[in-house]
C-alpha positions as CSV (number, residue, x, y, z in Angstrom):
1,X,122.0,31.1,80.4
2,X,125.1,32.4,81.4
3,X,124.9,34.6,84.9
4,X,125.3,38.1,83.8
5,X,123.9,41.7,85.4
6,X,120.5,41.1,86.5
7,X,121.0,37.5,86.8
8,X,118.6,35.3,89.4
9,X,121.5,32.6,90.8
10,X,121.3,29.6,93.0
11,X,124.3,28.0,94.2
12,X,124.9,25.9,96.6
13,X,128.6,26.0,98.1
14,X,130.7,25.6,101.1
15,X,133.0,28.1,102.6
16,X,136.4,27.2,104.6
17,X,139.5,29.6,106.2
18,X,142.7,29.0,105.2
19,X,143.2,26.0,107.6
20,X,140.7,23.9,105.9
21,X,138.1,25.0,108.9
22,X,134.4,24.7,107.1
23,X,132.6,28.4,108.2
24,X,129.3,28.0,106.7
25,X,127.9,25.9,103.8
26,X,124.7,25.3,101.9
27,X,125.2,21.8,102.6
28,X,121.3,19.8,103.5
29,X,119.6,23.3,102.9
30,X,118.1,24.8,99.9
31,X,121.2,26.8,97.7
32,X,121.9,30.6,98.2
33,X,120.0,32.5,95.6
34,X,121.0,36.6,94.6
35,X,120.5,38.8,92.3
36,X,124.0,39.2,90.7
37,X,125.0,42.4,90.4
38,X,123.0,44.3,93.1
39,X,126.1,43.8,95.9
40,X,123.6,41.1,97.5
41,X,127.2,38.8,98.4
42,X,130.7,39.5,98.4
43,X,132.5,41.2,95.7
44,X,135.2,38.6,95.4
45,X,132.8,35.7,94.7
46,X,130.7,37.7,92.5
47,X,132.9,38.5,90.1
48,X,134.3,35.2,89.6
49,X,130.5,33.8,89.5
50,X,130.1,36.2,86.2
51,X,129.8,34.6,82.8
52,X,129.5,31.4,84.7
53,X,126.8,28.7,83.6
54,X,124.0,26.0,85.5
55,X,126.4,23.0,86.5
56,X,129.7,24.5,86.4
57,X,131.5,23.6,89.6
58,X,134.5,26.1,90.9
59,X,137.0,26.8,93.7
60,X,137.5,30.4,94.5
61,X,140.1,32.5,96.4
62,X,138.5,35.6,97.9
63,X,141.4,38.1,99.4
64,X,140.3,40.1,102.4
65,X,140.1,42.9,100.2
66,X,137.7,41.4,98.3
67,X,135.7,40.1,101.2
68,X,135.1,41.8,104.3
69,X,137.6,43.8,104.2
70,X,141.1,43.9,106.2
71,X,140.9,44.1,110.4
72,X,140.4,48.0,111.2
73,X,141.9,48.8,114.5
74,X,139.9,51.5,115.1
75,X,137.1,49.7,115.3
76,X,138.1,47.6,118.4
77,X,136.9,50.0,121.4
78,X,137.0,49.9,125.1
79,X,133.7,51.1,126.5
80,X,132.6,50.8,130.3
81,X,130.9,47.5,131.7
82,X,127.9,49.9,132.3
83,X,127.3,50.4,129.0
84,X,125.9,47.1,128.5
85,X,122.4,47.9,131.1
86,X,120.3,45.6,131.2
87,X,122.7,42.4,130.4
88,X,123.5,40.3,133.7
89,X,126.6,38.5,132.0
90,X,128.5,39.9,129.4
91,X,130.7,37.1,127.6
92,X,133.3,36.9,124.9
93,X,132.0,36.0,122.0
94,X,128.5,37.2,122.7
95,X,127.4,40.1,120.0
96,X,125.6,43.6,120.5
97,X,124.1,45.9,118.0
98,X,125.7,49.7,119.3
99,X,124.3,52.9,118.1
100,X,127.5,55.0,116.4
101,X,127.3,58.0,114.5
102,X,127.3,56.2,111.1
103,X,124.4,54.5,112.5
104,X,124.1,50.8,114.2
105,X,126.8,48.7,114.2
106,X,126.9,44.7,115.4
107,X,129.5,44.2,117.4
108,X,131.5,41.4,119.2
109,X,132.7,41.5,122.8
110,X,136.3,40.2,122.6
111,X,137.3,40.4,126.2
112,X,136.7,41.9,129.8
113,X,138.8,43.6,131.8
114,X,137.7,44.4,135.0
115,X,134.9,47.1,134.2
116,X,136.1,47.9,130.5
117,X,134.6,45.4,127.8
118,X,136.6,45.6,124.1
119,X,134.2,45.4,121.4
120,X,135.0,44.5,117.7
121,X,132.9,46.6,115.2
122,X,135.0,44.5,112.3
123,X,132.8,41.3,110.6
124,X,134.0,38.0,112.1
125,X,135.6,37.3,109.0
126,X,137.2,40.5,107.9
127,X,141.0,39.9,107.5
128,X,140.4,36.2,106.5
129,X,140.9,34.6,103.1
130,X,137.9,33.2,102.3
131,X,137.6,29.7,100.2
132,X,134.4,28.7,98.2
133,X,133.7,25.6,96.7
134,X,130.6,26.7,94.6
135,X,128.8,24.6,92.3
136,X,125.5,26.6,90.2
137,X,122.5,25.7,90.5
138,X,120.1,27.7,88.6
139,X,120.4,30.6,86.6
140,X,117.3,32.8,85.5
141,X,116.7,36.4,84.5
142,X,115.6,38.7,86.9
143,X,111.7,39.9,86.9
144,X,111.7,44.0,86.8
145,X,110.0,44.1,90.6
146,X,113.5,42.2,91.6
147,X,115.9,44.5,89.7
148,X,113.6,47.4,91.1
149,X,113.9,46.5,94.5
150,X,117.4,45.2,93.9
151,X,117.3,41.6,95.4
152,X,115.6,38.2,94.6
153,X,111.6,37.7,95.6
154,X,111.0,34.2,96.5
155,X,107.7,32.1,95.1
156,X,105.1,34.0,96.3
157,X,106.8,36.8,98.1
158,X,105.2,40.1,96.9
159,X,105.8,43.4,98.5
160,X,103.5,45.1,100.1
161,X,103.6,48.8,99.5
């Protein structure tokens, strides 16, 4: 079965930057299963996963564009030290879910400067080419609950309702 809308797909795969740095990987652990088509992983890999089969191995090239997105300035911030109540050390590095008007945001604290932390509201990997070696390991059609809810149940996960 070739993976089409409403497609159930495993894959196992492992993702590296540009400089050949491995970022995450399916590697010893069970593959990452979606429902293709519902916007469950990043448009870039999901297109090129389309009309793909069980066993068929490839390498893909996701722009930024295609990924998370390119770096938007505006959502590096200053906000006071204060802000952070509650948090004895505030780190580089370390991330924060913030409350914005378009509702919560994870954010990374990028440095400190005296009493003003800068945030980044961007995803650690927006602005980054992303590499994916991908090779497909199962390939089902959906049930209707999963197209319904829009994402894949696993064996014996029912929803409550």
């Amino acid at each position: 079965m070739q993976i089409a809308q409403n497609s159930v797909v495993a894959f196992h795969y492992t993702l590296t930057n540009d400089e050949g740095e491995v970022l995450d990987s399916s590697e010893g652990r069970e593959p990452l299963t979606y429902l293709h088509g519902a916007g469950n992983i990043i448009p870039g890999l999901e297109k090129e996963l389309e009309g793909r089969d069980v066993g068929e191995k490839l390498v893909v090239k996701v722009s930024p564009e295609e990924g998370y997105g390119e770096v938007q300035e505006q959502l590096m911030q200053e906000v006071p030290r204060d802000a952070f109540q509650g948090v004895e050390s505030v780190e580089p590095g370390m991330q924060f879910q913030a409350q914005t008007q378009g509702g919560p945001l994870m954010v990374t604290v990028k440095k400190i400067e005296g009493d003003t932390v800068v945030v980044d509201g961007n995803h650690p990997l927006a602005g980054q080419h992303l590499n994916f070696d991908v090779a497909i390991a199962e390939v089902r059609e959906a049930s209707e609950e999963e197209v319904e809810h829009g994402h894949v149940h696993g064996e014996g996960d029912e929803e409550q309702h």
